[in-house]
Backbone as a ProteinNet text record, in pm:
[ID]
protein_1_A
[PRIMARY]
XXXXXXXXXXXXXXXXXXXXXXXXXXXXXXXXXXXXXXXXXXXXXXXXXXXXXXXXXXXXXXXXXXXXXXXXXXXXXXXXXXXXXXXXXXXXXXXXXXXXXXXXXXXXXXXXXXXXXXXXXXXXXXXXXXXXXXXXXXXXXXXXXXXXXXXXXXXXXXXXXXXXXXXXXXXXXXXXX
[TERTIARY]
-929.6	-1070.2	-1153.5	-1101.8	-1190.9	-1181.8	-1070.4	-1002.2	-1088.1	-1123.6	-1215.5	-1300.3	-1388.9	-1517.1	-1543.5	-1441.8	-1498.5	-1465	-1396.8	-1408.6	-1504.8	-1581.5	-1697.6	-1837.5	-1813.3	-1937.7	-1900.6	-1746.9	-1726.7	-1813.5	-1774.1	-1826.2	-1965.1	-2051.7	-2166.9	-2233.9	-2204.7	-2217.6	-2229.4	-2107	-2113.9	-2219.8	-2265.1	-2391.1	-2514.2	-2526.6	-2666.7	-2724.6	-2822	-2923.7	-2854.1	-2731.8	-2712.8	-2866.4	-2938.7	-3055.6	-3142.4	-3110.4	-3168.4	-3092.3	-2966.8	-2864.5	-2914.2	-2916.2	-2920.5	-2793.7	-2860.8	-2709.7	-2596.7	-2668.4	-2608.7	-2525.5	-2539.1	-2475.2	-2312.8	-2311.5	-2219.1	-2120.6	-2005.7	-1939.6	-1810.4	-1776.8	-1654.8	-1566.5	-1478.4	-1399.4	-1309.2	-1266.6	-1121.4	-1018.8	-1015.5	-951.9	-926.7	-815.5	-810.5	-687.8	-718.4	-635.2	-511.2	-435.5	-329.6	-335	-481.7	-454	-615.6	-620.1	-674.6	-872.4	-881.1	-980.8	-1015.2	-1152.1	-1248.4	-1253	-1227.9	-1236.4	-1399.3	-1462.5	-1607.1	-1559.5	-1679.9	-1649.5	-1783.9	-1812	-1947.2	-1919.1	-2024.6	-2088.5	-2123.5	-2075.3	-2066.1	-2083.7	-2186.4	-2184.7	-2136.9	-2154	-2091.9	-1917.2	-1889.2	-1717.1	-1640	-1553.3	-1531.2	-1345.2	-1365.2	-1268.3	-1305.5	-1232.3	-1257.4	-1312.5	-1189.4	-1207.3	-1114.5	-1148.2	-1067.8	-1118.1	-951.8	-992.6	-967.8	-1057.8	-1004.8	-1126.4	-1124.2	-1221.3	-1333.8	-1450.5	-1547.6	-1515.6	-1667.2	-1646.6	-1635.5	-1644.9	-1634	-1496.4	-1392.1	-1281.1	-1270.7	-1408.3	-1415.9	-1334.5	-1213.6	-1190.8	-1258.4	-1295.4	-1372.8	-1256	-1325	-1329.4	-1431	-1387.4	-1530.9	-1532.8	-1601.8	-1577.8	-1677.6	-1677.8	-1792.9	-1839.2	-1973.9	-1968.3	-1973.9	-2011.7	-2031.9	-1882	-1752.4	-1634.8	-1563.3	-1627.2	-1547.6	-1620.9	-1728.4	-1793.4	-1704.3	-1598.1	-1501.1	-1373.9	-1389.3	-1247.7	-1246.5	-1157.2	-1164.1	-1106.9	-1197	-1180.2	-1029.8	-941.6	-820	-763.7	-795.6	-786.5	-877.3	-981.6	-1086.9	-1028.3	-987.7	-937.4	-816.1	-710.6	-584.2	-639	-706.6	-786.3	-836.9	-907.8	-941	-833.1	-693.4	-609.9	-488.4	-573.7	-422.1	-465.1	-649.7	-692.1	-677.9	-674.3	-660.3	-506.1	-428.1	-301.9	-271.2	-384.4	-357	-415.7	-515.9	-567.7	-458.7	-375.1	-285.3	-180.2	-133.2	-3.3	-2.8	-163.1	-164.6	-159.7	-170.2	-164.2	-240.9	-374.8	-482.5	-475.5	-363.9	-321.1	-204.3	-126.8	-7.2	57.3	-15.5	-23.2	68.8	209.7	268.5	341	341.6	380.4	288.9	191.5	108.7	148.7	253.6	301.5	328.9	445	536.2	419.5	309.7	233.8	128.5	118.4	41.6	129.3	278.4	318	366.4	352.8	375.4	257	131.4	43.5	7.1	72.6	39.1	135.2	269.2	318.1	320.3	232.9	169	75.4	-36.7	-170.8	-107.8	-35.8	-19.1	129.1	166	233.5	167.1	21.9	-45.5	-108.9	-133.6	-244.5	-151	-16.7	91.8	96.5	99.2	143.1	15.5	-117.5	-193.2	-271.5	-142.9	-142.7	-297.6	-318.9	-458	-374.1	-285.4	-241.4	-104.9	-175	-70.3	32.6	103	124.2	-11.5	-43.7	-201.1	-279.7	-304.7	-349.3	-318.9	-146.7	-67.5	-76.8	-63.4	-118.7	-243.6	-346.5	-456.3	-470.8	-427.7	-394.5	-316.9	-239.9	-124.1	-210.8	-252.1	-348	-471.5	-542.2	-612.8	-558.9	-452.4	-379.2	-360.1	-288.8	-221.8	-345.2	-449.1	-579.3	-633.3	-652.9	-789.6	-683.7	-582.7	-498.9	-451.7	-494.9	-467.5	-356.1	-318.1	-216.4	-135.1	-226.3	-201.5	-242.1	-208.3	-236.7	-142.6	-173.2	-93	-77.4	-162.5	-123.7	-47.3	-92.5	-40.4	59.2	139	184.7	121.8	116.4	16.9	25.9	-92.6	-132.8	17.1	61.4	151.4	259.7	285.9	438.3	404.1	287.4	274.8	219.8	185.7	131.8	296.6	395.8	542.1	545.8	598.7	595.2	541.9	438.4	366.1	470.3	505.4	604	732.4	813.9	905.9	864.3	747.1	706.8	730.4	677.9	722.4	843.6	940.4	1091.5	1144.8	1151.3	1168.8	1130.4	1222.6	1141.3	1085.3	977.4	957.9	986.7	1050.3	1131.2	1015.3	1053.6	965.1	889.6	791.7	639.6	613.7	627.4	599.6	656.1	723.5	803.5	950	929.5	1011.3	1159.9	1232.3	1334.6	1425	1591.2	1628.6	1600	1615.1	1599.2	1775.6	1796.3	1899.2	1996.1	2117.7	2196.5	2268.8	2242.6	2288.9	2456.9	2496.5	2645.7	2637.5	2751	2830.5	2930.9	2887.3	2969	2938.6
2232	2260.9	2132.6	2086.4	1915.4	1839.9	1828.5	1705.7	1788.9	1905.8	1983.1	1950.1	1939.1	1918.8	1765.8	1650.6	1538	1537.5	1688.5	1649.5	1726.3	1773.3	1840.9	1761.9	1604.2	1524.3	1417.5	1402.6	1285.9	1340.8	1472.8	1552.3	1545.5	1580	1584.4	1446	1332.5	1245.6	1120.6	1233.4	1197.2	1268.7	1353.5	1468.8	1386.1	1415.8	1373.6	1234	1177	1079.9	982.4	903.9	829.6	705.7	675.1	638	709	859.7	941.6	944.4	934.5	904.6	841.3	827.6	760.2	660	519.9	433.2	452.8	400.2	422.6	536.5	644.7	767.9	761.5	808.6	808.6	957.3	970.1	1089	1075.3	1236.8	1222.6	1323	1296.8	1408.5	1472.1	1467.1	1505	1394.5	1277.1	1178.1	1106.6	1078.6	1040.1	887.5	772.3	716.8	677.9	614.7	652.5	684.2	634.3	610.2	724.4	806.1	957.8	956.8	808.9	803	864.8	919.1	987.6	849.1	897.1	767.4	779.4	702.2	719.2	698.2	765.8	778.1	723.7	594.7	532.5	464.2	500.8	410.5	311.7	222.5	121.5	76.6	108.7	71.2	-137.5	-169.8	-318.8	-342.1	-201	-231.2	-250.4	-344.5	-394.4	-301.8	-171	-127.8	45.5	148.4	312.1	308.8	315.9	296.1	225.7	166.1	65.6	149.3	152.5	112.9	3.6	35.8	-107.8	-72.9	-182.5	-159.9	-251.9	-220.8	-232.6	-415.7	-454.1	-567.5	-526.8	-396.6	-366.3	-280.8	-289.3	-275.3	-113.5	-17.3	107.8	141.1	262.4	297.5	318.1	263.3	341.7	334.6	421.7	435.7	399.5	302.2	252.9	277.7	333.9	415.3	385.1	339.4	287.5	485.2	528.9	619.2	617.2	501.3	491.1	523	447.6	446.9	597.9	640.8	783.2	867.3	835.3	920.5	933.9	839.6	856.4	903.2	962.5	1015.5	1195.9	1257.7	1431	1429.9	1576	1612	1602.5	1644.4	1635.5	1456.4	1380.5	1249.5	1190.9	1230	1211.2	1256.4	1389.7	1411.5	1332	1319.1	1224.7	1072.3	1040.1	881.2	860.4	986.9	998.8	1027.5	1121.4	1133.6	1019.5	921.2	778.2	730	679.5	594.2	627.2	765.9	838.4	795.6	758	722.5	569.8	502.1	359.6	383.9	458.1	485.8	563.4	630.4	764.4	690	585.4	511.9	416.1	343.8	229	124.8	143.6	31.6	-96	-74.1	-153.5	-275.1	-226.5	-317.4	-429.6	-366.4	-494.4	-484	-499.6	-474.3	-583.9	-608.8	-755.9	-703.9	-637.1	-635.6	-498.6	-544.7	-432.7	-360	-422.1	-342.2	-224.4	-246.5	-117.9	-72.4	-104.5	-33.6	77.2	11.7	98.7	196.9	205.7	316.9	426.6	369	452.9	560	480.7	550.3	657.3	605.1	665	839.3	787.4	951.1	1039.3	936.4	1010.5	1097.7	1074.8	1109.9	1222.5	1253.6	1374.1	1465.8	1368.6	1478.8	1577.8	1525.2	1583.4	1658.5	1652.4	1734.6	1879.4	1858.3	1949	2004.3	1978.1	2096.8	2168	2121.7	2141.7	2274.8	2237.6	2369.9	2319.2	2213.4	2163.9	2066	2089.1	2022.2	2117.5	2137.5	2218.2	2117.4	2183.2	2151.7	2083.9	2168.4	2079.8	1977	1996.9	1930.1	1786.3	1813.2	1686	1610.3	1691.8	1611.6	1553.5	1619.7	1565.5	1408.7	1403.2	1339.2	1192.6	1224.7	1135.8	1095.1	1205.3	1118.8	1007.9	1082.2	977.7	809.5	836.6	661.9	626.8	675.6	611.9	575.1	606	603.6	457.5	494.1	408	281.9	314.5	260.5	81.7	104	-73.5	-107.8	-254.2	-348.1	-336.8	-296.8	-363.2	-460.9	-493.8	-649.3	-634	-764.1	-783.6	-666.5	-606.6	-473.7	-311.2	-347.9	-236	-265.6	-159.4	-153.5	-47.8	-69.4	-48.8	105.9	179.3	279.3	368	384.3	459.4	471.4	378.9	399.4	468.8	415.7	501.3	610	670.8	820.4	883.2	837.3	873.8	863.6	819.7	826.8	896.8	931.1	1069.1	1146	1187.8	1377.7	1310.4	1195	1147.7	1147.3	1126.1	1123.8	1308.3	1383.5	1497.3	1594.9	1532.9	1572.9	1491.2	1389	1351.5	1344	1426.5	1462	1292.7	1330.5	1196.6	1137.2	1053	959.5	919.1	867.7	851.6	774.6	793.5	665.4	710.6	794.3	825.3	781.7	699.8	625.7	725.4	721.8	823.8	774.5	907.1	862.4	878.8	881.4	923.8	1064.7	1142.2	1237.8	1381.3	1458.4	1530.2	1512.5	1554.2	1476.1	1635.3	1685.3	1845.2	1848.8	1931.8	1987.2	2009	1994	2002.1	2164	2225.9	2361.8	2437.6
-461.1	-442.1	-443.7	-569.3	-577.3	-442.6	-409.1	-281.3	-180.9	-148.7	10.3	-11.8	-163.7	-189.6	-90.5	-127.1	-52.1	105.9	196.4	266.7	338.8	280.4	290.7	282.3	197.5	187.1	296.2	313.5	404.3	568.3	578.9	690.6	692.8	601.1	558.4	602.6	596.2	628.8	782.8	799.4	945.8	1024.2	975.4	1029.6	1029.9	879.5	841.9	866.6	875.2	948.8	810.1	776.6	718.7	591	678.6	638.5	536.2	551.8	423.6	334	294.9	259.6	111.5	-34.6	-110.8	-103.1	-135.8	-81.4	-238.6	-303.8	-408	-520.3	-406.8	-467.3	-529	-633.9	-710.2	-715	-650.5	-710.8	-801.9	-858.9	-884.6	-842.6	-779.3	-721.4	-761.4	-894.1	-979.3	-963.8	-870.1	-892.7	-1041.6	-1087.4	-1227.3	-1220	-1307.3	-1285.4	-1388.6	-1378.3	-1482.2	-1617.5	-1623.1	-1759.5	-1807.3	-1702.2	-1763.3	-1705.5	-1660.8	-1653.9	-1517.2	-1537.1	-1374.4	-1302.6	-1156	-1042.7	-1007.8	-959.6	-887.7	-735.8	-664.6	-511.3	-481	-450.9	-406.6	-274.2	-219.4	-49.9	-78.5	37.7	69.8	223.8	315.2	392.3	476.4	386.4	434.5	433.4	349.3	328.3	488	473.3	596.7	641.2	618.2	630.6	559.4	598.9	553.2	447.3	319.6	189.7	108.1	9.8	-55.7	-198.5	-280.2	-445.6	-503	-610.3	-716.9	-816.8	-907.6	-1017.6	-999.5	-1042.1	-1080.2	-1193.8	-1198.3	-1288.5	-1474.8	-1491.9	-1599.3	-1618.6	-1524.7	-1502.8	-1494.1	-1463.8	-1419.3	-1311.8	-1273.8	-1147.4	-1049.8	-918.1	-823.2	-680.1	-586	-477.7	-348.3	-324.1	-266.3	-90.4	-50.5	106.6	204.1	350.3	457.9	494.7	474.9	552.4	733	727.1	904.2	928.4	880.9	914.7	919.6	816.2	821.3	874.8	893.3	1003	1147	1209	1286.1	1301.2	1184.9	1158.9	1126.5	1149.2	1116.8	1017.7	967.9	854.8	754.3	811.7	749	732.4	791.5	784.7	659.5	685.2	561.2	422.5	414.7	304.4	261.9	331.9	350.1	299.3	345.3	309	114.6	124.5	-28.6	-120.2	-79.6	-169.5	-140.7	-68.1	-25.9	-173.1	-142	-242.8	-397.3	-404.6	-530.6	-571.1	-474.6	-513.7	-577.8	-529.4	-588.7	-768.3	-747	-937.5	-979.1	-950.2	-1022.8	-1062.9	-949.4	-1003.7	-1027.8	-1086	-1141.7	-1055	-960.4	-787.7	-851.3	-891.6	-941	-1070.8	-1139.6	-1229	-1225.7	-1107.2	-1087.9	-945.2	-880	-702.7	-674.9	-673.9	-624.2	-434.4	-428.2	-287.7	-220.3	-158.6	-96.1	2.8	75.3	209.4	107.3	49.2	-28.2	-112.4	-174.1	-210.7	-173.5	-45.1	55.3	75.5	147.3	183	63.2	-46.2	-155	-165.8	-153.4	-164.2	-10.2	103.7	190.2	143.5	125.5	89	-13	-169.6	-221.7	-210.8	-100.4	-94	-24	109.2	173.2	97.6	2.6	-75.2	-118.4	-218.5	-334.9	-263.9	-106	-38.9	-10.4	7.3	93	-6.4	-237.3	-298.8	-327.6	-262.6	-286.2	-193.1	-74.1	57.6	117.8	72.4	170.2	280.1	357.3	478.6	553.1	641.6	717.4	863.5	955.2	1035	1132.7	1168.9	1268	1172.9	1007.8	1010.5	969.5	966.3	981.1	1101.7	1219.3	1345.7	1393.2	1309.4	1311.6	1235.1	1167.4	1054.5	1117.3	1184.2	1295.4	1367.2	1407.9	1584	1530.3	1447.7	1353.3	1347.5	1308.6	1258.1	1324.1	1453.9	1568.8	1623.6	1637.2	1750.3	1708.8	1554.1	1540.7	1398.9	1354.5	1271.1	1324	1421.8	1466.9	1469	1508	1490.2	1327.5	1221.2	1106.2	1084.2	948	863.3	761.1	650.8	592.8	467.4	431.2	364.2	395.9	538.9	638.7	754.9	738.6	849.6	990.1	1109.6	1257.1	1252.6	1238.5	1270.5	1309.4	1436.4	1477.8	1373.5	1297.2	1230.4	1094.2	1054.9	926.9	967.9	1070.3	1140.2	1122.2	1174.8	1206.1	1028.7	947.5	797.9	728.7	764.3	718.6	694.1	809.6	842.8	756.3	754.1	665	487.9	486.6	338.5	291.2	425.2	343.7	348.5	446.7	415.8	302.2	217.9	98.9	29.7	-81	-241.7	-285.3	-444.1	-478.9	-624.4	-615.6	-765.5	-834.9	-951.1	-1029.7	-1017.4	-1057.9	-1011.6	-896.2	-770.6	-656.4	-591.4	-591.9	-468.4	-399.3	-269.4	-176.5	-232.5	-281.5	-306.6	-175.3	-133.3	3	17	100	140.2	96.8	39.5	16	141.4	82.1	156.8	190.1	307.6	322.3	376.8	337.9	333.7	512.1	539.1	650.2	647.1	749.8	759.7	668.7
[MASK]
+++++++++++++++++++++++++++++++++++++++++++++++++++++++++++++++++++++++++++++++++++++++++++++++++++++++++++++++++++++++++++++++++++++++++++++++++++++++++++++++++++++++++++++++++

C-alpha cells in the first residue's frame, strides 16, 4: 500500500504545474533502512539523475528524487525506482558501497523482488518496467550497467530465489525426467 502511495505522488507530479509544487516537501513512504530507521523522500529538482540515496549531513536516510525526471517515466517504473532506492537503505548500500556495479544490481533485483511479494508487479507491469530502461536507461556509467541489460535482469532477478543480504543466489537446479 505504502510503495502505490509514492506511485501515486510520483504521478501526481508529473500532472501538476510542478512550480506550485512546495520544493522542499518531505515524505515518508514506509521505506526503512537497516538499521530500522524511516527513509525521507525529498525533491530535488537540480538532481542530475531520477533518484539517488544516501544520507543527509546529519547521517539521516533519504531518498532524494528529480520530479521533472520522473515525470518521464510510467507508473510501474516509478514505483520500481523508489523500491531500487529503498534497496540501497534496507541493505545498508549507504554505509560500505565498495563496488557499485554489483551494488546497483543487487539493488536492482531487490527492489522488483519486494514489489513481486508485494503482488504490486505483474507481467505487463514488468514490461513496462523493461521498456522504461531500455528507452531512456542509456549507455550506462560507471555504477550502471546500459539500460537494456539490466531491463533483461529484471525477469532473471525474478526466476532466482534470494541469499542472504539480497544478493541473487543461482537459480534451482531442476531434475531431468
Amino acid at each position: 500500500f505504502i510503495l502505490m502511495w509514492f506511485v501515486v505522488i510520483f504521478s501526481a507530479m508529473a500532472v501538476l504545474n510542478l512550480s506550485q509544487l512546495v520544493q522542499a516537501q518531505v515524505t515518508f513512504g514506509g521505506c526503512k533502512d537497516i538499521r530500522g530507521f524511516p527513509v525521507a523522500s525529498v525533491r530535488v529538482r537540480a538532481l542530475n539523475d531520477v533518484a539517488k540515496a544516501g544520507r543527509d549531513e546529519t547521517s539521516r536516510p533519504i531518498i532524494w528524487y528529480n520530479p521533472r525526471v520522473v515525470g518521464y517515466l510510467q507508473g510501474p517504473t516509478r514505483l520500481w525506482i523508489y523500491a531500487h532506492e529503498c534497496a540501497h537503505h534496507a541493505l545498508g548500500h549507504n554505509f560500505r558501497t565498495t563496488l557499485p556495479l554489483a551494488v546497483e544490481q543487487v539493488a536492482d533485483c531487490w527492489g522488483i523482488r519486494a514489489l513481486s511479494r508485494k503482488k504490486l508487479v505483474n507481467r505487463l507491469s514488468l514490461l513496462i518496467i523493461q521498456n522504461d530502461l531500455a528507452r531512456v536507461g542509456g549507455r550506462g556509467d560507471w555504477t550502471h550497467i546500459p539500460g537494456p541489460q539490466r531491463a533483461i535482469n529484471l525477469a532473471r532477478c525474478l526466476l532466482r530465489r534470494t541469499g542472504a543480504g539480497g544478493s541473487p543466489s543461482p537459480a534451482p537446479k531442476r531434475r531431468m525426467g
